[in-house]
N, C-alpha and C positions, 0 to 999 in steps of 0.2 A: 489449390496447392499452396499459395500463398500465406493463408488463413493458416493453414496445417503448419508451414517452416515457422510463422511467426509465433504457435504455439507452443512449437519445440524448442525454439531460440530461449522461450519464458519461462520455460521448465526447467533448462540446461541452466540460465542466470541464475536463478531460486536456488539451484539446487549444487553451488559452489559454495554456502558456508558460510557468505559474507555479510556481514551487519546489511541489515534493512537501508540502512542514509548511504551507503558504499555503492547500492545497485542504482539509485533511482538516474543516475545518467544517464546507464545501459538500457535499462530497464522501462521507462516511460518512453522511450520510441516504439520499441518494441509493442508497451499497450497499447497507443495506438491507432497500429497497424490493427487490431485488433477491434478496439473501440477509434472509430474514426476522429479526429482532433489537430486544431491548429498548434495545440501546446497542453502541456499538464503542469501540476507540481506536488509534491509533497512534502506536508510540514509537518513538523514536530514538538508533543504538546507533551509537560510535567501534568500533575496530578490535580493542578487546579485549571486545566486547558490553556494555560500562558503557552505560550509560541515559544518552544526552546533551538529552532533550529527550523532553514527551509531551502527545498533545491528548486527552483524554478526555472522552466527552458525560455520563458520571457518574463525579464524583471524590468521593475521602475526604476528609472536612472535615480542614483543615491538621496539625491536632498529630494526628489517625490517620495521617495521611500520614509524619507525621514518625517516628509507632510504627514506620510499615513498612520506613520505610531502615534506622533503628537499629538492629529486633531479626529483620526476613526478609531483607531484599534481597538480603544475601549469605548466605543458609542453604544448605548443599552440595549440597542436590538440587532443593527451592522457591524459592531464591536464583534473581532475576532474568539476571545475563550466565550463571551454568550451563544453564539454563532453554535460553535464547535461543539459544548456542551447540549444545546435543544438535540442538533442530531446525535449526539455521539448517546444519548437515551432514549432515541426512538429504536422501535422494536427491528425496524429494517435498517441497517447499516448504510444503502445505497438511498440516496436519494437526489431529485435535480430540481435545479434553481433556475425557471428563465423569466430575466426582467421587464416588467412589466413598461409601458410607456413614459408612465406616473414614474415607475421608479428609476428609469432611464434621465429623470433629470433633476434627480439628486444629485447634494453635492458629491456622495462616497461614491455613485458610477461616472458621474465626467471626471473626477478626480483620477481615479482607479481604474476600475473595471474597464472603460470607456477605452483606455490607453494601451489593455492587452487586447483587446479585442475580446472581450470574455461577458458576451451576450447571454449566454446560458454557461451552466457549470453543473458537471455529474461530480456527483460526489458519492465518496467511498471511505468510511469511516476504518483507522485501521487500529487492529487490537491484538495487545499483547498478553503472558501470563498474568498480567496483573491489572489488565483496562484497556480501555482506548489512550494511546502513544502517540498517534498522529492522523493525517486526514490525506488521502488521494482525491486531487482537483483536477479536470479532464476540461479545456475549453473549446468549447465554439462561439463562432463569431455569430455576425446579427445577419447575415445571408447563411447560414449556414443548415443545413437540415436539423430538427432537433433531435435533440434525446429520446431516443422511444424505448419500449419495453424491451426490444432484443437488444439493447445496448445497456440499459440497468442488469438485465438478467445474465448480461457476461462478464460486469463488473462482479457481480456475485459470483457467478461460477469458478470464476479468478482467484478471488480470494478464500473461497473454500477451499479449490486445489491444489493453492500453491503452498503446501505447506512445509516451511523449510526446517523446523525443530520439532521435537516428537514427544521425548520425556520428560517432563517438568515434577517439582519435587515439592509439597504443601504441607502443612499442619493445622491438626484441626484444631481451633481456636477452642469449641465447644461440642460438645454430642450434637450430632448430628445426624435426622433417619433419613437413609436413601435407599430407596428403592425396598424396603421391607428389610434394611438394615444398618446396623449401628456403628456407626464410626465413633469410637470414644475419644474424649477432648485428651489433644496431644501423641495423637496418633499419626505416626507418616501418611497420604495422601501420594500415589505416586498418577500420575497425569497423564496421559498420552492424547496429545492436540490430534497427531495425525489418525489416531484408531476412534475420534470423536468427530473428526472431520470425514472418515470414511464410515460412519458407523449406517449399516442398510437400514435397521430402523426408522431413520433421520432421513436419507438422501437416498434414493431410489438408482440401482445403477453406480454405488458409490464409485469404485475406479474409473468411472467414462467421468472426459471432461466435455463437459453440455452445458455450452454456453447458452440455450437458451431453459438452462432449470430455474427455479426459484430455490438460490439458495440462502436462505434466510436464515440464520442460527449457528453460520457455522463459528467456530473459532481458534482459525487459521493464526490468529497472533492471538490469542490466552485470553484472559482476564484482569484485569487490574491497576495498578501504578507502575509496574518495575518496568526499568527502560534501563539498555546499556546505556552505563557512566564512560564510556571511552568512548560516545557513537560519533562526535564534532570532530575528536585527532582521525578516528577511522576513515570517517566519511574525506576529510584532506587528504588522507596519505594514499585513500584508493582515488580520488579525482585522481590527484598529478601523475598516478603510475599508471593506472588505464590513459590518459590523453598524451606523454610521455609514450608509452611502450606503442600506442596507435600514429602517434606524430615518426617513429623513428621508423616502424614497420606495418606501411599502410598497408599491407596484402597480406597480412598476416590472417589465417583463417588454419581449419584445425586440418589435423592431417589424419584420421580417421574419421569414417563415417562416426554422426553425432550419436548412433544407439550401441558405439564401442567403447564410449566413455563409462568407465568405473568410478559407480557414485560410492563414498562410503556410508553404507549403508547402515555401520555399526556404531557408526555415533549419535550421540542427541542432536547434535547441528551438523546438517548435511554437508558433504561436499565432494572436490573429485579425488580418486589417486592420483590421478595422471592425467595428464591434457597436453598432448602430442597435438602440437601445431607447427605450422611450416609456411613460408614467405617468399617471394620468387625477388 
């Protein structure tokens, strides 16, 4: 039953509208609950995988912080845009990292790693209309169970489901044959992520959420470079008003069952009409 509210809680989050960097406060407890974990984070990469932004539930006090851009970020193998870029081209999106003895005394894990407790690391590569944007980081510690297959294969399931944009808008640069047909150059292209992410050919069962499929291929954030240009003001303006509106009314919780919420369902980015909540 647990499993099931924490599912609905993620789907209900997704599915209010709000820039990707907005949710990850709410929203990495939540996963989880879901995928078991001491802490997550997620960061966000421009087009050459530089680090443009990052929400983390345990960070290094400032001048560690500052050790790690100066003397790893860009080391040619532990360096974060090489790092980000190996996986963000590999054909499975999810993949995990646990450190080895040897590499447990390096200087980048007593440095780093060492200090979150972040003994192994799932990773969830995340992609928009226009590429990979950023990267989902899930830790556990060095006593901790590892990562197995029904914990990659829910990270996957995750990300194919959760899809919170639908219509996206393209041009074809050149002729192009698909599918036994001709898209001529400079032709609209119109997109739909969620009827690609639903598609039965592709995923077996598309509307069930099955954490334990192999969902390999889907593309739940698009393709490409484009990243909202507003996500750092958003991503501010929604921390202080979610920890603000939680700090003023801690029992605040919704005032109809959560399957009375009306998502609107006639936009390309999802969200609700209304969200009747109530506080004692």
């Amino acid at each position: 039953m647990t499993r099931n509210r924490d599912l609905v809680l993620i789907r209900k989050l997704c599915g209010l509208g709000l820039p990707a960097q907005t949710l990850a406060p709410s929203l990495l407890p939540a996963l989880r609950q879901v995928i078991p974990a001491h802490s997550a984070a997620v960061f966000w990469v421009d087009e050459r995988f530089e680090m443009t932004g990052l929400y983390a539930e345990r960070l290094l006090p400032p001048d560690q912080m500052a050790r790690y851009y100066d003397k790893h970020y860009q080391q040619p193998v532990t360096g974060f845009p090489r790092a980000f870029g190996t996986r963000a081209a590999a054909a499975d999106p999810v993949s995990v990292c646990k450190f080895t003895k040897r590499e447990q005394h390096s200087d980048y894990f007593r440095a780093v790693l060492s200090r979150l407790d972040a003994y192994q690391i799932l990773y969830g590569v995340l992609r928009g209309p226009g590429g990979p944007f950023g990267q989902l980081s899930i830790y556990r510690g060095e006593r901790d169970p590892e990562f197995g297959r029904r914990d990659q294969d829910a990270l996957r399931g995750l990300l194919r489901y959760l899809s919170i944009a639908d219509i996206f808008f393209r041009y074809a640069a050149e002729d192009i044959e698909l599918c036994g047909e001709t898209i001529p150059r400079g032709s609209t292209v119109i997109v739909s992520l969620l009827a690609a992410n639903r598609d039965p050919e592709r995923f077996a069962n598309p509307d069930t959420l099955d954490l334990h499929r192999t969902a390999r291929g889907h593309l739940s954030f698009g393709h490409g470079i484009h990243q909202c240009l507003g996500q750092q003001l958003a991503r501010i303006e929604m921390r202080a008003g979610f920890e603000g509106l939680l700090r003023r009314f801690p029992t605040l919780q919704l005032a109809v069952p959560a399957g009375e919420v009306r998502l609107r369902t006639d936009m390309n980015i999802y969200g609700v009409h209304e969200l009747p909540v109530t506080w004692q």
